[in-house]
C-alpha positions as MATLAB code, in Angstrom:
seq = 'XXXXXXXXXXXXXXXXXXXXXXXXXXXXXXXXXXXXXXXXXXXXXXXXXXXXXXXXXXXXXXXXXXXXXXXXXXXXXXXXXXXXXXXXXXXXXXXXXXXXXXXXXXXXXXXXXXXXXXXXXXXXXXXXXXXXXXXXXXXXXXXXXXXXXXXXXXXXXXXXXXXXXXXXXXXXXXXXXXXXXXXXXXXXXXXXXXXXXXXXXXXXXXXXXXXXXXXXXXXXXXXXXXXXXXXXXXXXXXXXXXXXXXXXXXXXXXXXXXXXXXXXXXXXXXXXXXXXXXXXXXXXXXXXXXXXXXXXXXXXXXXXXXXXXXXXXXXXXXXXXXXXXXXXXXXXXXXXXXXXXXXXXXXXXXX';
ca = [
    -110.612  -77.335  -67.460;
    -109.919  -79.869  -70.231;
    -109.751  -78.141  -73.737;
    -110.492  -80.706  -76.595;
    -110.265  -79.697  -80.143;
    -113.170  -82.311  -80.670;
    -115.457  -80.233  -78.266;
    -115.227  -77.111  -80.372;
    -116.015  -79.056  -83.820;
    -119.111  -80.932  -82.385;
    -120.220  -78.003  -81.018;
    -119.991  -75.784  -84.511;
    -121.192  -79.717  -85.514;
    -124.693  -79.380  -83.826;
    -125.028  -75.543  -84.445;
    -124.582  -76.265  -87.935;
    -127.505  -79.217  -87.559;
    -129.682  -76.568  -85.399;
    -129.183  -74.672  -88.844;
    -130.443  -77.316  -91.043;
    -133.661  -78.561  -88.565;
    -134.672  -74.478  -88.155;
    -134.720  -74.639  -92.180;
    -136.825  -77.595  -92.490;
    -138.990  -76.210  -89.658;
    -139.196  -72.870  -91.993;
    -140.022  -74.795  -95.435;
    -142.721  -76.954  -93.744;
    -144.729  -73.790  -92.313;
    -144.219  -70.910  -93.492;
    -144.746  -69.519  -97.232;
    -141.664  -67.783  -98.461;
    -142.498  -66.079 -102.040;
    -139.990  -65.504 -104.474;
    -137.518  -68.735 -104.578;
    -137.407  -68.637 -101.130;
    -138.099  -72.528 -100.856;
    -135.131  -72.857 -102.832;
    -133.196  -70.769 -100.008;
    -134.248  -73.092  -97.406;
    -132.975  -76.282  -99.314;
    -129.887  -74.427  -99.627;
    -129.564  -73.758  -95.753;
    -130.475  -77.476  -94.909;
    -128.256  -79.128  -97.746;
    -125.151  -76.631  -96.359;
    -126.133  -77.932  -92.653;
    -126.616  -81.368  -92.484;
    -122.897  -81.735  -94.922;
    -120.997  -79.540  -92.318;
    -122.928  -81.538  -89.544;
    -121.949  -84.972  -91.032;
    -118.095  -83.357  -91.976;
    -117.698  -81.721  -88.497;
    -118.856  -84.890  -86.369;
    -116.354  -86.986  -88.293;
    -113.530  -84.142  -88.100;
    -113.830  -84.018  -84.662;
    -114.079  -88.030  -84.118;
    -111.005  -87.904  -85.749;
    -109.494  -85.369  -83.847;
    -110.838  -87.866  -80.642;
    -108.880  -90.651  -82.499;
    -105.371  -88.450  -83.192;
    -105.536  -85.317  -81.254;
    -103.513  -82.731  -82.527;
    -103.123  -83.869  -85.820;
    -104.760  -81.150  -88.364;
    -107.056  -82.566  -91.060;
    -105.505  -82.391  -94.307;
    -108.652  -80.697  -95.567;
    -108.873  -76.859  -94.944;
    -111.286  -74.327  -93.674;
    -111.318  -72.586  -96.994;
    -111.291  -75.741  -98.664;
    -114.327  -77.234  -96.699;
    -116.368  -74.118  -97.171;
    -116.030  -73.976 -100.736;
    -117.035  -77.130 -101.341;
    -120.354  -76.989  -99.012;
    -121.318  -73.946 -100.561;
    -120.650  -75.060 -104.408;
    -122.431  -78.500 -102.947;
    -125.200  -76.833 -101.237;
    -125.980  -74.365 -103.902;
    -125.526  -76.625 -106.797;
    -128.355  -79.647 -105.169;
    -130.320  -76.421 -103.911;
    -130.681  -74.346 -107.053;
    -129.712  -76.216 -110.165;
    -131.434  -79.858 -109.116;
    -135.012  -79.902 -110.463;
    -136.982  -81.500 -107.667;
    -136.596  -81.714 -104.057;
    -136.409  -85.536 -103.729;
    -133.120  -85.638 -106.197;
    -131.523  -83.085 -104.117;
    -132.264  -85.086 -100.678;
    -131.191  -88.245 -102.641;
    -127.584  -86.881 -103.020;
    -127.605  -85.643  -99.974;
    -128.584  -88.334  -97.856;
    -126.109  -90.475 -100.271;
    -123.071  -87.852  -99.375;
    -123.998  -88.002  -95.543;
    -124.355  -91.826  -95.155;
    -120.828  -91.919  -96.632;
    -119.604  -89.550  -94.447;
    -120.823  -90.999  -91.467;
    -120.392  -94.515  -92.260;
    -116.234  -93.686  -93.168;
    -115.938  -91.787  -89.719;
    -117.658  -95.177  -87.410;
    -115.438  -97.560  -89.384;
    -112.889  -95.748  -88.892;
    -113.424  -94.894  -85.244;
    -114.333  -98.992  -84.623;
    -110.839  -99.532  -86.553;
    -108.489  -97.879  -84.205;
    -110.461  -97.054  -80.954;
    -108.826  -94.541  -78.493;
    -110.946  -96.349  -75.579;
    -113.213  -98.888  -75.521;
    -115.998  -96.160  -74.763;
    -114.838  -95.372  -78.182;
    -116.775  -97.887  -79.844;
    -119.940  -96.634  -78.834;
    -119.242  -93.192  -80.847;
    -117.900  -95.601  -83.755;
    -121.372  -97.563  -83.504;
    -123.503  -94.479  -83.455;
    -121.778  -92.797  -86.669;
    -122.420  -96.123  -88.062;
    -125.771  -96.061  -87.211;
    -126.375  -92.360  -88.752;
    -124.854  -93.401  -92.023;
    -126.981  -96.289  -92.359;
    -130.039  -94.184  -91.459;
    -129.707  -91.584  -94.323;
    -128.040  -94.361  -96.941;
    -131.442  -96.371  -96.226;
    -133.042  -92.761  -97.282;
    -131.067  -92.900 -100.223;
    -132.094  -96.160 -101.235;
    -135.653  -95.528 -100.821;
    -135.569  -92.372 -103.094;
    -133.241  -94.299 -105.264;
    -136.530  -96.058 -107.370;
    -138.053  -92.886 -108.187;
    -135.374  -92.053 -110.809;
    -137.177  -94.711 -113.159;
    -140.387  -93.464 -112.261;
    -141.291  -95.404 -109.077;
    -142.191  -92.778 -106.134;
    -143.470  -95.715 -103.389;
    -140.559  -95.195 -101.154;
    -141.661  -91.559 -101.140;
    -143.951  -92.171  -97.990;
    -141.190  -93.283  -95.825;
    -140.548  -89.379  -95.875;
    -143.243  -88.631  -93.714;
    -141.824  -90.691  -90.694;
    -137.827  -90.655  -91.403;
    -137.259  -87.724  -89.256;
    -138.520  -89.427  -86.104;
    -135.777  -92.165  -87.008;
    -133.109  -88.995  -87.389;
    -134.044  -87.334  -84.095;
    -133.377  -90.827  -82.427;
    -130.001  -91.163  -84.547;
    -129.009  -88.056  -83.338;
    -129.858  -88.374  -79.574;
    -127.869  -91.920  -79.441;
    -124.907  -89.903  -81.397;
    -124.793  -86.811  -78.698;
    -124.860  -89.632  -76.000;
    -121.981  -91.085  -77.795;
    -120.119  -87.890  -77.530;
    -120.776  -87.405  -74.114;
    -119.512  -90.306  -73.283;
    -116.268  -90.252  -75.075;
    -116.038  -86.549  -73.767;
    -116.117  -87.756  -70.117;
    -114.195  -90.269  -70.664;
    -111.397  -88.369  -72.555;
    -111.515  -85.945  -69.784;
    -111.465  -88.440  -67.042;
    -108.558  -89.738  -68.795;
    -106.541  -86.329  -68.907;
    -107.211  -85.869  -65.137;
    -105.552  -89.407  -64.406;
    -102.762  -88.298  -66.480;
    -102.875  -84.908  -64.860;
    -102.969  -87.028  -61.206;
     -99.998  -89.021  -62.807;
     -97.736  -85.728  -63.522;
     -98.479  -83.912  -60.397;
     -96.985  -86.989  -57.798;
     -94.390  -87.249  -60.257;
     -94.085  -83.880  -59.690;
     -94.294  -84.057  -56.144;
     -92.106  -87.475  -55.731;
     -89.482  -85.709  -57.619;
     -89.995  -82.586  -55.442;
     -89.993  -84.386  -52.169;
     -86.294  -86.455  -53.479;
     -85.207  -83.161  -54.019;
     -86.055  -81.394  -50.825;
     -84.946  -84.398  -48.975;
     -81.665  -84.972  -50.812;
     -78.492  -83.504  -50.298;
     -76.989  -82.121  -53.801;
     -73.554  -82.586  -52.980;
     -73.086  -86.494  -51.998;
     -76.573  -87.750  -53.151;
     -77.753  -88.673  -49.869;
     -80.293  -88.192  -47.484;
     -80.341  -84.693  -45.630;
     -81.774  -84.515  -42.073;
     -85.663  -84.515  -43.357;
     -85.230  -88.341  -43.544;
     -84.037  -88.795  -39.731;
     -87.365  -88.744  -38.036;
     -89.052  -91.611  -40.045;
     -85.986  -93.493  -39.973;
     -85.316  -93.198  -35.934;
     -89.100  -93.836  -35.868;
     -88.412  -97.094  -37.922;
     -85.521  -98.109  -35.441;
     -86.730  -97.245  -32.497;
     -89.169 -100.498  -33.091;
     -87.019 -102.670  -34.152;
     -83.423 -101.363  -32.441;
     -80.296 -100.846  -34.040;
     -77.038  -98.959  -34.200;
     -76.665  -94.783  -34.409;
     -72.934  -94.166  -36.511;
     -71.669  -90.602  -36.168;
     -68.704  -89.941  -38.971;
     -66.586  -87.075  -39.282;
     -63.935  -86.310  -41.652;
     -60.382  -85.237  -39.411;
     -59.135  -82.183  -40.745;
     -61.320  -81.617  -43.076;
     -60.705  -77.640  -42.846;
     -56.940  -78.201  -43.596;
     -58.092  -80.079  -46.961;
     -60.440  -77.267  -48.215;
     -57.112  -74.629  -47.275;
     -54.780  -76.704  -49.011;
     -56.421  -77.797  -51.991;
     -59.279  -75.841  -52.767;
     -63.022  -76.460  -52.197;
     -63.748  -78.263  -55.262;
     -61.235  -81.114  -53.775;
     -63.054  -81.016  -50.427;
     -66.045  -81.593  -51.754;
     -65.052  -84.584  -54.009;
     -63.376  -85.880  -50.574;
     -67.005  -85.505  -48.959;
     -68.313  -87.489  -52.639;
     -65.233  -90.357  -51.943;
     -66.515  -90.713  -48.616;
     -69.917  -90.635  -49.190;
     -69.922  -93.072  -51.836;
     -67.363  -95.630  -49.083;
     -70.048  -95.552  -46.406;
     -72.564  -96.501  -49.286;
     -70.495  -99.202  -50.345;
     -70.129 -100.680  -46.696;
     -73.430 -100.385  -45.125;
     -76.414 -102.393  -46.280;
     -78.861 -101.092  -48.672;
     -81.468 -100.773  -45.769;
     -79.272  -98.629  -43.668;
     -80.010  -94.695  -43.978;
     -77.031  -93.004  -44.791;
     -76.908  -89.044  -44.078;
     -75.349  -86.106  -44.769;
     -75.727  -84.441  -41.196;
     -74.107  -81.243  -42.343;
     -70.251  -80.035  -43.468;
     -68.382  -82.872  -42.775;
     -70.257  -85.174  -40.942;
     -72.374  -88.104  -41.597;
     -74.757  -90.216  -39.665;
     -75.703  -93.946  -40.449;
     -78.979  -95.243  -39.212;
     -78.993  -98.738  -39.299;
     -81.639 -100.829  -37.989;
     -81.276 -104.215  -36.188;
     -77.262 -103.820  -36.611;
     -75.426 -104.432  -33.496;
     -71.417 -102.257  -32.188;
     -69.592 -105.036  -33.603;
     -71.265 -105.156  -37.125;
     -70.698 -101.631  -36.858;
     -67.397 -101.517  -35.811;
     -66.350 -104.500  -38.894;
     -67.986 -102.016  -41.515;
     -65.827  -98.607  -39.897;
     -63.080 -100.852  -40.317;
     -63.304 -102.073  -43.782;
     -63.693  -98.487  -44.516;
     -60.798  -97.582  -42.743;
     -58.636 -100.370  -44.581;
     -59.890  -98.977  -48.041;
     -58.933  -95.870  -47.021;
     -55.501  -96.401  -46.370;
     -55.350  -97.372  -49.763;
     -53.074  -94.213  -51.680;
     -55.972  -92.464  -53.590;
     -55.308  -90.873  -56.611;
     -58.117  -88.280  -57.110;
     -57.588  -86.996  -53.613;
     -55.393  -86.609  -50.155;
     -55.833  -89.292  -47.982;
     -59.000  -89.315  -45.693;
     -58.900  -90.505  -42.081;
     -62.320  -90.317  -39.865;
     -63.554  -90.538  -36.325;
     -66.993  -91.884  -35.201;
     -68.910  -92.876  -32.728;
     -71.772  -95.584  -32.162;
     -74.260  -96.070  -30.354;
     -76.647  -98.937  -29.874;
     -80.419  -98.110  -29.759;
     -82.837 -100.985  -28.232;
     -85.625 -101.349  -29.146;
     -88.355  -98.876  -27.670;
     -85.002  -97.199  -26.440;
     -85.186  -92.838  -27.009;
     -83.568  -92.249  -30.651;
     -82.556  -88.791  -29.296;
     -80.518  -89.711  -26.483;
     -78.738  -92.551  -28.841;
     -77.992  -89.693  -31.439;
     -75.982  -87.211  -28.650;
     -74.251  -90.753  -27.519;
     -73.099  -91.212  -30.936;
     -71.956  -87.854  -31.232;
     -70.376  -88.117  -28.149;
     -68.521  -90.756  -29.226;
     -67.353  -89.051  -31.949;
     -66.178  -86.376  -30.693;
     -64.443  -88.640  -27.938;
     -62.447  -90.552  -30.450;
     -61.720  -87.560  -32.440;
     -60.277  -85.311  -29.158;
     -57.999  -88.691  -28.435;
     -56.352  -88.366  -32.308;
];
């Protein structure tokens, strides 16, 4: 589940707009004695101005997420109720109070599409942007048709009969609007959910399949690799360090291990980047190596075997055996392998 601050401030949006429609509904048809006309105005004058505030709060928060509005709660309900009460009690007539209104709200709205149309988070974007516009335009045009009557001409006033069929079509194009940029936000975190989780699993997989020591390949990688050489043929190379047990006795096991690095990092060096070096286990290492021939093989063992004679000065000297073995193509990858470790072992009984 996707949690979008947005969601929860068009949803206290359109509660507060239920609000303001249930106290027109109540002023147009029932009778309430005792100033209680003046109650309803309030109730509709504090809806529609959180309705219009909440819608472009939570555009906003579509726009930035996570950034808090510099306005606060306390803040905004002060000033809707001082607002609301102020138009509701203290205006004389109804049609001044919906003039202000309407003026406040077409602001409101108008400020939140220009702003949305300004710096779109998706292109779906503009379609909320358009449909704020749209709103604000609707109740400014309201404003400008009461405007007249504050010298005296009341002719716009029948435009009042009819404006809420305009506002209930404003309003169903603006929930579309949200919907849409919902879905899409939400489509949007799923991709980037998608995104993180192979990540996740790509990084997972190198690190199951890696061995922490040297950096390569463990024995999880032989089966697609044979797989891949067994097509195309190649050459199996079996490598063992010679005495590797006296190095670990003499010098400790942080040494041996930076001997299995130095010799890691060697076969690296010599082989070709398409050739799957592994870490078979302790200190042996296998080189899959497709379309390679014995003698290629036997030039690269012996350019490692030069470089090793070398005096190295972060270690003892390192000599090797191993063994190779060609594998043709449609040849059996297993039976290659025990030849190369035949070999090996062969070479290394006759040091």
């Amino acid at each position: 589940m996707v949690r979008l601050r947005e969601v929860r401030l068009w949803l206290l949006a359109w509660l507060a707009d239920a609000i303001a429609l249930t106290a027109v509904f109540v002023h147009a048809h029932a009778a309430i004695p005792g100033g209680g006309d003046r109650m309803t105005l309030v109730l509709y004058l504090a809806g529609k101005t959180v309705f219009a505030i909440l819608m472009v709060y939570g555009a906003r928060h579509h726009l930035r997420p996570g950034v808090e509005p510099r306005i606060s709660s306390v803040g905004l309900l002060i000033f809707v109720t001082a607002w609301s009460l102020i138009l509701g009690l203290a205006v004389p007539s109804l049609w001044q109070a919906q003039l202000a209104e309407s003026t406040l709200v077409g602001l409101v709205f108008l400020t939140g599409g220009v702003t949305v149309l300004r710096h779109p988070r998706s292109p779906i974007s503009r379609w909320l942007g358009w449909a704020l516009i749209l709103e604000g335009a609707l109740f400014l045009y309201s404003a400008i048709v009461l405007a007249p009557a504050l010298w005296g001409n009341q002719s716009g006033f029948s435009y009042l009969g009819y404006s809420s069929f305009f506002d209930a079509w404003t309003e169903l194009l603006l929930a579309l609007a949200c919907t849409a940029v919902l879905a899409d936000r939400s489509e949007d975190s799923l991709r980037y959910a998608n995104r993180e989780l192979l990540e996740s699993q790509q990084r997972l997989s190198r690190l199951v399949d890696t061995d922490p020591l040297t950096g390569l390949a463990n024995r999880r990688r032989l089966r697609g690799a044979m797989d891949g050489a067994s097509e195309t043929g190649g050459a199996l190379i079996f490598i063992d360090i010679d005495e590797f047990k006296e190095v670990n006795d003499l010098f400790g096991h942080a040494v041996g291990d930076s001997t299995l690095q130095r010799l890691a990092h060697l076969i690296v060096e010599q082989f070709r980047p398409e050739d799957l070096v592994i870490r078979w286990g302790g200190d042996e290492f296998l080189v899959v190596a497709p379309g390679m021939d014995r003698v290629s093989a036997r030039t690269r063992l012996a350019a490692m075997r030069e470089a090793l004679d070398h005096p190295a000065i972060e270690g003892p000297p390192i000599t090797f055996s191993a063994g190779i073995a060609e594998l043709f193509p449609g040849g059996d990858p297993s039976k290659a392998l025990e030849e190369a470790d035949r070999r090996m072992f062969s070479e290394k009984r006759g040091r």
